[in-house]
Structures are given as structure tokens and as C-alpha cells.
Backbone bond lengths (Angstrom), bond angles and torsions (degrees), N, CA, C in turn:
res aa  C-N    CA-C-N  psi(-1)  N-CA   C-N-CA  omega(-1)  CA-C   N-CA-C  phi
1 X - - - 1.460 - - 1.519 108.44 -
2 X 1.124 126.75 131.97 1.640 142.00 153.63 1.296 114.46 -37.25
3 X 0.912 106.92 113.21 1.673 130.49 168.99 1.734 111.69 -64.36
4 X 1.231 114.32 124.67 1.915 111.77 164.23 1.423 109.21 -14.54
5 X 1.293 104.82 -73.34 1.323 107.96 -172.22 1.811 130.39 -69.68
6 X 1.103 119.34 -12.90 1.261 142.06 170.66 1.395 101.29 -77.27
7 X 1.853 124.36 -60.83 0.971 89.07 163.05 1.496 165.28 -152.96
8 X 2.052 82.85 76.68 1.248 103.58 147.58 1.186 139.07 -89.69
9 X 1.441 129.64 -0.53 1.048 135.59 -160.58 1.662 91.09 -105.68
10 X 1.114 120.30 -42.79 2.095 120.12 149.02 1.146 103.02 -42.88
11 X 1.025 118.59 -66.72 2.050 113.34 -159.30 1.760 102.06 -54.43
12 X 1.510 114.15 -56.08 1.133 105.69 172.91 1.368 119.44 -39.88
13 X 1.811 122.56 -68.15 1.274 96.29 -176.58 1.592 148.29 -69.81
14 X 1.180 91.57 3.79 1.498 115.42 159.45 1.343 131.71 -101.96
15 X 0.663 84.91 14.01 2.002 97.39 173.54 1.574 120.49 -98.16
16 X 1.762 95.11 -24.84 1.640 113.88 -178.20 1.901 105.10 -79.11
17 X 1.488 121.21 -18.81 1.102 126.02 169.48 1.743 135.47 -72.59
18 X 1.041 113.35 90.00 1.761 90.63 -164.55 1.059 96.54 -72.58
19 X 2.029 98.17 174.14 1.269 120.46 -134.50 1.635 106.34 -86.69
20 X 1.621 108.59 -34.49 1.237 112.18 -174.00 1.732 103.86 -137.45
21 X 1.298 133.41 -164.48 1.431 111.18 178.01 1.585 111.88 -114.07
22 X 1.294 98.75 154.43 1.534 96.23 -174.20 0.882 129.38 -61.16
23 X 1.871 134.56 160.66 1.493 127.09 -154.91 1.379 79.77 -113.24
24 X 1.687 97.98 138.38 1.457 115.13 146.68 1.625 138.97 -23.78
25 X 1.378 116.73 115.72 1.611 101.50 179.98 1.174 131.29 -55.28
26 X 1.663 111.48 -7.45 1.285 108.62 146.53 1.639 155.76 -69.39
27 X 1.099 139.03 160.38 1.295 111.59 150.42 1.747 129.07 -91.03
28 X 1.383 117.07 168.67 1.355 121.23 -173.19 1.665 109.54 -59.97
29 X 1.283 107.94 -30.60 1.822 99.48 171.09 1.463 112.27 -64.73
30 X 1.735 121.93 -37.50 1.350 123.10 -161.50 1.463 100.22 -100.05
31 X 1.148 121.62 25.22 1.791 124.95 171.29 1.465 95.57 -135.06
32 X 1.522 133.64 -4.98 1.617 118.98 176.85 1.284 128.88 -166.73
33 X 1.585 80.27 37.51 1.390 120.83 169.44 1.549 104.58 -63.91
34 X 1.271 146.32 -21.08 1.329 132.84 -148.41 1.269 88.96 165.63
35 X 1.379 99.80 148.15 1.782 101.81 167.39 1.835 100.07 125.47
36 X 1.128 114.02 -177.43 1.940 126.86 -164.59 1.240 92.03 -99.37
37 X 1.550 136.63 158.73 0.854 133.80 155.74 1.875 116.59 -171.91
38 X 1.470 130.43 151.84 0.863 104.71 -162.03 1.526 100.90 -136.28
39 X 1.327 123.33 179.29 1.754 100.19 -172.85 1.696 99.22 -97.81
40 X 1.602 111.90 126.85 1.192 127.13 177.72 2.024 114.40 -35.89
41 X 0.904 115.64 146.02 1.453 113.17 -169.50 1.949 121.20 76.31
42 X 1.202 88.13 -35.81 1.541 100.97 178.23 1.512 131.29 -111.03
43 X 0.887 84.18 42.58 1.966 98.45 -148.78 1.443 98.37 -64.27
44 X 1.544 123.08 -23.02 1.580 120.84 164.09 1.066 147.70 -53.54
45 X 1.681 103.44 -18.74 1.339 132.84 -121.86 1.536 88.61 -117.56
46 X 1.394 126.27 -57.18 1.053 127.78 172.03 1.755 126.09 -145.57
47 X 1.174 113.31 154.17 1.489 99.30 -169.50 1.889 100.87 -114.85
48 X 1.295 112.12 154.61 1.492 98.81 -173.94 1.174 126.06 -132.60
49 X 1.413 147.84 90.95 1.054 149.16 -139.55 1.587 106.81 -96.90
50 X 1.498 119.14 138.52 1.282 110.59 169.83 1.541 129.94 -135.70
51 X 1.034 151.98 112.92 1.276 139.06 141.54 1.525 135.56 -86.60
52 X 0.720 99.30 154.31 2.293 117.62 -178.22 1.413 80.52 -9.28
53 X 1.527 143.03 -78.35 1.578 125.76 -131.27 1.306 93.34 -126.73
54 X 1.134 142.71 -1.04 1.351 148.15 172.79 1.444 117.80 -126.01
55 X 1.566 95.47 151.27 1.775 114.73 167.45 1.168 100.96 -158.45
56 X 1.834 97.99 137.99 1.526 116.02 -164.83 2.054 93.14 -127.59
57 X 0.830 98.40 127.36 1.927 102.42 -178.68 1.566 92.56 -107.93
58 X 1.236 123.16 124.80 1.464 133.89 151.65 1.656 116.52 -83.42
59 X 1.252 99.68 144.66 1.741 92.19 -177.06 1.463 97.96 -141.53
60 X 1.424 123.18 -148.35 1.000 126.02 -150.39 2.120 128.40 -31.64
61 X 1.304 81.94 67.90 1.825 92.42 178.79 1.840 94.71 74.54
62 X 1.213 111.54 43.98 1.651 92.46 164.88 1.804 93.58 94.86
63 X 1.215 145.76 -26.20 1.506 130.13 -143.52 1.421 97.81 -80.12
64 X 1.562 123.26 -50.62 1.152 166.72 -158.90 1.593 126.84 -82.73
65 X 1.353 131.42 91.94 1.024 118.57 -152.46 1.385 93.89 -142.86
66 X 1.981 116.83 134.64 1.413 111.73 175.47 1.878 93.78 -128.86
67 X 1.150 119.10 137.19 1.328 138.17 -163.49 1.763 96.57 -113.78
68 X 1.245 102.67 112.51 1.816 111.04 172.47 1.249 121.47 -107.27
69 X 1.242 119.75 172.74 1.632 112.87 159.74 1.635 100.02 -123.41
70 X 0.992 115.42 119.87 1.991 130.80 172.90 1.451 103.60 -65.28
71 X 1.217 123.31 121.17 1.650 127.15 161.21 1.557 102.79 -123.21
72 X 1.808 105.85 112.56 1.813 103.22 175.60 1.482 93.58 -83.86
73 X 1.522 123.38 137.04 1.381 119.10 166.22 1.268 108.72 -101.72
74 X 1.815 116.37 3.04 1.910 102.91 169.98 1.705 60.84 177.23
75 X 2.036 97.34 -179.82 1.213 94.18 -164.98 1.722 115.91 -106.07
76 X 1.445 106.10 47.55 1.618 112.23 166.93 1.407 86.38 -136.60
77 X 1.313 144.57 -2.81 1.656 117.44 -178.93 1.870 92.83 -127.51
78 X 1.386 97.59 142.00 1.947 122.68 152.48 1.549 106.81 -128.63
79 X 1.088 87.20 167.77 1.658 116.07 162.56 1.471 113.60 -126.83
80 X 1.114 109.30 149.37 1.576 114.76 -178.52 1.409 98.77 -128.51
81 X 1.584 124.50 118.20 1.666 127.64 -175.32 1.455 100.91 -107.70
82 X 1.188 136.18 98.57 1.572 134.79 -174.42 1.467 103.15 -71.84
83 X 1.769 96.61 134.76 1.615 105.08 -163.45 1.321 99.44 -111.52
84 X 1.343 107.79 -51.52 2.331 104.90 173.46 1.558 91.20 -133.30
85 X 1.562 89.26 163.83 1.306 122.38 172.34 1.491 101.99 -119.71
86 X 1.520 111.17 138.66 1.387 115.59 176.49 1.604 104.89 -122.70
87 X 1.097 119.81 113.39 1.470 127.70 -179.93 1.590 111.72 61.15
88 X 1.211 93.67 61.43 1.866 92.56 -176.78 1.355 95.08 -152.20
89 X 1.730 142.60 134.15 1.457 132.12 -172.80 1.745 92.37 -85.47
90 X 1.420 114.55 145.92 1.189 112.02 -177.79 1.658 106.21 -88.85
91 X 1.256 103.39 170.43 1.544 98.18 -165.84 1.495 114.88 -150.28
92 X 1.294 132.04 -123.19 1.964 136.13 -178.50 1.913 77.29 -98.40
93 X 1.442 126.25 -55.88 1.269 121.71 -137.40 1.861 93.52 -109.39
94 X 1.129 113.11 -34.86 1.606 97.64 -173.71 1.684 92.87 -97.75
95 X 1.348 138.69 124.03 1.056 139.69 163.19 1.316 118.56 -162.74
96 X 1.356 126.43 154.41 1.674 112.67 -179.42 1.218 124.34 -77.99
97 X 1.633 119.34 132.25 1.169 119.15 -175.36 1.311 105.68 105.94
98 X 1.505 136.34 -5.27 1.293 124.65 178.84 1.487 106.38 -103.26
99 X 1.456 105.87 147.02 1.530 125.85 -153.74 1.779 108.81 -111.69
100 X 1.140 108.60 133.68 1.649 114.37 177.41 2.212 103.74 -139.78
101 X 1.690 74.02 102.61 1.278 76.67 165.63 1.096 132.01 -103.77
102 X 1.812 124.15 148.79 1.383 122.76 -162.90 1.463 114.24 -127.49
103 X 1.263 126.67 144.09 1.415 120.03 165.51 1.404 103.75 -123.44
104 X 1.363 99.41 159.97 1.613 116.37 178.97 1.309 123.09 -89.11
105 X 1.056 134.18 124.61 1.811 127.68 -158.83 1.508 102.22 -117.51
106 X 1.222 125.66 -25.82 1.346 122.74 -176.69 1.664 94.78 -160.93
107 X 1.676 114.74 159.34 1.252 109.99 163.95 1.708 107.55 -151.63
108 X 1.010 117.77 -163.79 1.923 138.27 149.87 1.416 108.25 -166.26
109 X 1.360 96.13 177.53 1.341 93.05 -168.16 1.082 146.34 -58.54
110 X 1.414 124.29 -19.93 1.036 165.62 140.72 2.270 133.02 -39.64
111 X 1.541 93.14 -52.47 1.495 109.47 -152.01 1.977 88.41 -140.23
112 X 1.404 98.50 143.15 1.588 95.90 170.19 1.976 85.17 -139.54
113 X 1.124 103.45 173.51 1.124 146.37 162.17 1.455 130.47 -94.00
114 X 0.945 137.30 114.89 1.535 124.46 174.11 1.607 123.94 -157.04
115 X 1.371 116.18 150.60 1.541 125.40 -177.09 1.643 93.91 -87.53
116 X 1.263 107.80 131.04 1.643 119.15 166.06 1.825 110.02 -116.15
117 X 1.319 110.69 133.49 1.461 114.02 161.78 1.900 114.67 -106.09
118 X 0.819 112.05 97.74 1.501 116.89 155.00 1.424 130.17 -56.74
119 X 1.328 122.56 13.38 1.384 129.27 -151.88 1.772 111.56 27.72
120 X 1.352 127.13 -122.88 1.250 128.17 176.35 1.487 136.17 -67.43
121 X 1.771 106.53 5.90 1.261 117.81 156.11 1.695 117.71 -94.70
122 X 1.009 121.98 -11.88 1.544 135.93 174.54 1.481 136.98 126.16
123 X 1.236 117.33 -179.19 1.273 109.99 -177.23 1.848 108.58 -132.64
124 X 0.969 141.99 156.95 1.392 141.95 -179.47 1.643 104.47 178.95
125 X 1.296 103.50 -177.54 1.180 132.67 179.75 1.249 110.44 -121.16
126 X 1.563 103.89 148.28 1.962 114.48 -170.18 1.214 112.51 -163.04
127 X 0.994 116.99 134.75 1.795 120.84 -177.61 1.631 118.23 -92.86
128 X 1.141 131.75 101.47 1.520 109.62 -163.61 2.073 98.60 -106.04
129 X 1.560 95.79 166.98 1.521 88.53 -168.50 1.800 95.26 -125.88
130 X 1.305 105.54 150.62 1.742 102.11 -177.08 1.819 88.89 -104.74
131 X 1.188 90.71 137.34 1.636 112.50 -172.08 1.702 100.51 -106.63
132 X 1.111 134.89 -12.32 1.468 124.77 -145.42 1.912 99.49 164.81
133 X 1.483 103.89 117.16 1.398 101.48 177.59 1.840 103.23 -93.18
């Protein structure tokens, strides 16, 4: 068993560690707002281009192309409203006009985290990474 002093003399040196790492002086809109990015783990899979009112996802090596419009409604939530599909058959989940909204749950400067709703195509969680501002 741990002694008082044992462990405090632990608690101290762990007490000097914070708990998780510090957030950027930015926020998640003003770090991924714009810029390349690809989804973490899958980084092959698709590549993701962004500016202020648009996002364009490339997929299979270039063949594959889905064209969005980005709306930030504060700076942890967008929506993405898909406007064309380029070489992709449209379907229940890829079609124009269907909406996936996302919020940001954690980030750094680099990599965010986020919950997406697809309405009746689904909902999950995904980490995306900015490759290139």
C-alpha cells in the first residue's frame, strides 16, 4: 500500500502534466476553412479539396468527382449540399441536393474529428487531416 507521502510525491509529479493537449488559438472553421485534405486512415481513398463555399472530393485516382457547397453555421458545425456528381451513378445517398451535416468534437492543428449526419444514408464519426493549406 502507498504511503501519504509516496503518494504525494506521485501526485505531484503528475500533476505538472496536463490532462489532454492544448487547443489551438484558433478555431476549427479558421484552421479548415480551405485547404487539401484527406480522410485520416484512408488517405488513398479520397482526396479533398476546399474553399470558403465549396468542396470538391476526388476519388478513385481522379475518375470520380463529388462537387458540394460548404455552409459554416458557427465554427464547429457545416453542411455540405452536393451539387454534381462527375462519373459516379447517382443513387438514395449520392444525389444533388442531399445534405450531411458535421460537427467538430475535438481538433489540432492539423487533424479534426467530427460527427456527420447523412440523414438516411447515415451517421458516424471521422477524423479528417489537412495535407496542404
Amino acid at each position: 500500500m502507498l504511503s501519504a507521502i509516496s503518494f504525494s510525491l506521485i501526485f505531484s509529479l503528475f500533476a505538472n502534466f496536463p490532462a489532454s493537449s492544448p487547443k489551438p488559438d484558433k478555431t476549427p472553421q479558421q484552421l479548415f476553412e480551405t485547404g487539401t485534405f484527406v480522410y485520416a486512415g484512408a488517405e488513398e481513398d479520397a482526396l479533398i479539396h476546399r474553399t470558403k463555399d465549396m468542396q470538391i472530393e476526388i476519388m478513385n485516382g481522379g475518375q470520380a468527382k463529388v462537387y458540394m457547397k460548404i455552409v459554416w453555421l458557427d465554427d464547429y458545425t457545416y453542411v455540405l449540399i452536393q451539387k454534381k456528381l462527375e462519373n459516379m451513378k447517382a443513387g438514395k445517398c449520392a444525389r444533388k441536393n442531399s445534405k450531411i451535416k458535421t460537427v467538430i468534437t475535438d481538433y489540432t492543428e492539423d487533424t479534426y474529428t467530427c460527427n456527420y449526419d447523412a440523414g438516411k444514408c447515415g451517421q458516424g464519426t471521422i477524423t479528417i487531416k489537412k495535407i496542404k493549406d
